[in-house]
C-alpha positions in Angstrom: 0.0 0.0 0.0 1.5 3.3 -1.3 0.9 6.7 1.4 1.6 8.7 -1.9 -1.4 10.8 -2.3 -3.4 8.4 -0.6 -3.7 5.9 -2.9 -3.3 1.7 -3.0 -1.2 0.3 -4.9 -2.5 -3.1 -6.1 -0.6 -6.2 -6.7 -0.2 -6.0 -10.0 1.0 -2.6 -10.0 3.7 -3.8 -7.6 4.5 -6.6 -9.2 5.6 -4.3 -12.4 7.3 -1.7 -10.9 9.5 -4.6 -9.4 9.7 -5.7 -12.8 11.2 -2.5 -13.6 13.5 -2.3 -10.7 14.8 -5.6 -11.3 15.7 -4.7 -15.3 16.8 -1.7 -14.0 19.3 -2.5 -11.3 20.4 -5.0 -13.6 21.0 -3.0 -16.5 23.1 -0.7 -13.7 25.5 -3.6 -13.5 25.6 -4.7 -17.0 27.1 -1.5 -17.5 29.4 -1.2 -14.3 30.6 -4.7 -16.0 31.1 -3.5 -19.7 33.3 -0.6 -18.0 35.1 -3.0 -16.3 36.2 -5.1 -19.6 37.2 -0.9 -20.9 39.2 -0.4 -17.6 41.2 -3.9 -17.7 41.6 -3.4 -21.6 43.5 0.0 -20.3 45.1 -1.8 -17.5 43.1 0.6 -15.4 43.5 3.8 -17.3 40.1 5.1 -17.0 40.2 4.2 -12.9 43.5 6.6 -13.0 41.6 9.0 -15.1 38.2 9.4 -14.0 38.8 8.6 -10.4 38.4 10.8 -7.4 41.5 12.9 -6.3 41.2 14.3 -2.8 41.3 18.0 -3.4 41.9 17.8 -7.3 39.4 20.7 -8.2 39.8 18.6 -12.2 38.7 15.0 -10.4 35.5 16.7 -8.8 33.1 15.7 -11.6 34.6 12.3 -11.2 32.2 11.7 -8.0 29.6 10.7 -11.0 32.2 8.3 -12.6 34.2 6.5 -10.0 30.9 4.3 -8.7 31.3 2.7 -12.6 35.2 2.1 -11.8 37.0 -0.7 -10.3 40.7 -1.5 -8.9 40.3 -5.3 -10.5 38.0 -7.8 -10.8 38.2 -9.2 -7.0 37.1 -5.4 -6.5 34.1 -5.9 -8.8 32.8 -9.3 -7.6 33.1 -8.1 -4.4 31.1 -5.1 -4.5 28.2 -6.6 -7.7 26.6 -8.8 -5.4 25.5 -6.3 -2.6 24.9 -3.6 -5.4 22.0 -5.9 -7.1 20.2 -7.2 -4.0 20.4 -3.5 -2.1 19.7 -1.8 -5.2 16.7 -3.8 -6.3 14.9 -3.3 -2.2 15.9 0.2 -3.0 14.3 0.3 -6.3 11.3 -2.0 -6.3 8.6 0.7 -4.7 9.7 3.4 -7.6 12.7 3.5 -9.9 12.4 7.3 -10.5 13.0 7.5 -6.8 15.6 5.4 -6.7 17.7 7.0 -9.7 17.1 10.3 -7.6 18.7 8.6 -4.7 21.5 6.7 -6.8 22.8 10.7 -7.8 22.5 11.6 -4.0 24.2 8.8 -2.8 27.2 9.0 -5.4 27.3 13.0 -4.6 27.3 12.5 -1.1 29.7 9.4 -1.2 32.3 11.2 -3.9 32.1 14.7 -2.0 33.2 13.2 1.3 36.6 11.3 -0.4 37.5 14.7 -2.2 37.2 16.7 1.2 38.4 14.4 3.5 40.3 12.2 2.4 43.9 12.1 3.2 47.2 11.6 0.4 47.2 11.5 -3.3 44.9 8.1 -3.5 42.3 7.9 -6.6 39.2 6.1 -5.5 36.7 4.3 -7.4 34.5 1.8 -6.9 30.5 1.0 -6.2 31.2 0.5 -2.8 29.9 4.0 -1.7 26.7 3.3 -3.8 26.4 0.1 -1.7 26.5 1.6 1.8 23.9 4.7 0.6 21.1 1.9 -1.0 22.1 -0.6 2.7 21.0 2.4 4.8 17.8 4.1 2.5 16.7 0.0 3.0 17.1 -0.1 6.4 15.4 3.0 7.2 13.3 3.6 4.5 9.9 2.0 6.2 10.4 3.9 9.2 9.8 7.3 7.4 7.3 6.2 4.6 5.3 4.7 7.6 5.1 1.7 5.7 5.1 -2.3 7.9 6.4 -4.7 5.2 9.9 -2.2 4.1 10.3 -2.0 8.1 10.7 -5.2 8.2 12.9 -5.6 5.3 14.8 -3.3 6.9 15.6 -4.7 10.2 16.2 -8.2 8.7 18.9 -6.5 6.5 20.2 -4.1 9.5 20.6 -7.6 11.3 22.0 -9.6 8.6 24.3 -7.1 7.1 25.2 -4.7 10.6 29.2 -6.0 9.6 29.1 -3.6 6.5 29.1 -0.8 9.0 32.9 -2.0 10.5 34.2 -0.5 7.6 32.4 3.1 7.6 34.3 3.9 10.6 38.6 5.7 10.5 41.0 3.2 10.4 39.7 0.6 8.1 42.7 -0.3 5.8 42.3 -1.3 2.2 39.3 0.4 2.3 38.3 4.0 1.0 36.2 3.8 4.9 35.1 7.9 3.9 33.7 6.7 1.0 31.4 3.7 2.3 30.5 6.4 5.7 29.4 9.1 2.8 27.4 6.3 1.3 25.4 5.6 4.3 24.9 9.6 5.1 23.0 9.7 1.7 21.4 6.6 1.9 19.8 8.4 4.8 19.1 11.5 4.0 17.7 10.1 0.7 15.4 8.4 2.9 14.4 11.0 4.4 14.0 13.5 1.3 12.3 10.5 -0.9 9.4 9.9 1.7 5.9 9.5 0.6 4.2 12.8 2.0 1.0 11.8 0.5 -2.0 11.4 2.9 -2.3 8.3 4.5 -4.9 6.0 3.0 -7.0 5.5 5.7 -7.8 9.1 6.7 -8.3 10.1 3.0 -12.1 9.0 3.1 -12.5 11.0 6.5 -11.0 14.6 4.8 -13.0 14.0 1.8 -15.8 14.0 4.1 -14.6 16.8 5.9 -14.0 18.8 3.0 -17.6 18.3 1.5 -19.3 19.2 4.8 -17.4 22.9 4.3 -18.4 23.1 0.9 -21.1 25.8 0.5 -24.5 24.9 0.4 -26.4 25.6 -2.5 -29.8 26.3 -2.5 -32.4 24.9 -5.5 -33.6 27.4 -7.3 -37.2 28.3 -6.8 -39.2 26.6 -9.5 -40.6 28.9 -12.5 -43.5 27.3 -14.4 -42.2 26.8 -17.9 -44.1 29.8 -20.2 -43.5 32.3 -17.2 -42.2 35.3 -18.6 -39.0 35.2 -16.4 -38.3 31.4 -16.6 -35.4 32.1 -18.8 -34.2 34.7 -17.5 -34.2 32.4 -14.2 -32.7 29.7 -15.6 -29.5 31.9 -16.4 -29.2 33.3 -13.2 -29.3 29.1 -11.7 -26.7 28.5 -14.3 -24.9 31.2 -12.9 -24.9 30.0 -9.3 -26.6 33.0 -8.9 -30.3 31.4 -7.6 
């Protein structure tokens, strides 16, 4: 059941729009793949090119390319798997919403390596758009209000609670800023991608509501037909004006 504007969604429509998330999340990784074949084809040029550099004003549009780039194909196995099961709960209640939050997330996630982080290290990798989708899951059903994502989310807070020992300074191997700017706009995302529609159940109750402070109108007095004002009346009822 949907809270946007007070609507319910039916099964049908839910089973299609995960349909859509599924081809779409897919897709996503199809590509972070195909890049993958470029990159080792370069040995790794484009991860050297299109990377982030901390502080490298030239490598600050590259927060929108690193998530596609990989160190090596241990580093892309690793991180495919978490990408297309978080992705798709992230996805599979709108997949306009969840490209909205994908943009966040890689913002958020690239921002936080090119301010903070420390040396002349390039980073790439999904791993940032991992931690964002893991923590819009988690806390997703909390702000829409909604029972069965709540639940989704504290089976994967339980089940996956060990991604969150690498968010944290001192984490080596790992870009740790990256994966903790990931989570901050997996939750803000959550946040700023709520339903704000009225919930379903009071929807009936301010329609009501709304028709009892609707002005009355008042019939019009009758006018036999023939009467030599009965057209003239009948404009004026037209008019609201009777």
């Amino acid at each position: 059941m949907s809270r946007a504007e007070g609507t319910t969604v039916s099964p049908e429509q839910l089973i299609a729009e995960a349909r859509k998330a599924f081809f779409t999340v897919f897709a996503f990784l199809a590509i972070v793949w195909l890049v993958q074949l470029a990159n080792a084809a370069r040995d790794y040029g484009l991860a050297r090119d299109y990377g982030v550099s901390s502080g490298d004003v030239g490598s600050l549009p590259h927060v929108l390319s690193a998530p596609f780039l990989h160190w090596s194909w241990a580093h892309i196995e690793s991180n495919s798997g978490p990408l297309f099961v978080f992705g798709f709960l992230a996805a599979y209640r709108g997949v306009a919403r969840f490209l909205g939050l994908s943009l966040l997330v890689a913002l958020t996630s690239g921002t936080a390596v090119w301010l903070l982080e420390q040396g002349d290290a390039v980073t790439v990798g999904a791993s940032g758009l991992v931690y964002g989708y893991f923590a819009y899951v988690v806390v997703r059903g909390l702000f829409d209000r909604h029972l069965i994502d709540t639940l989704i989310g504290l089976v994967m807070a339980a089940s996956f609670a060990y991604l969150l020992t690498t968010a944290v300074p001192g984490t080596p191997g790992v870009s740790w800023l990256g994966h903790l700017g990931g989570l901050v706009g997996g939750l803000a995302g959550a946040w700023l991608f709520r339903d704000r529609g009225a919930r379903p159940e009071t929807a009936p109750a301010l329609a009501t509501a709304a028709a009892a402070r609707a002005p009355k109108r008042r019939s019009a007095p009758s006018t036999p037909a023939g009467h030599p004002r009965a057209d003239l009346h009948k404009e004026l009822d037209d008019l609201g004006l009777l």
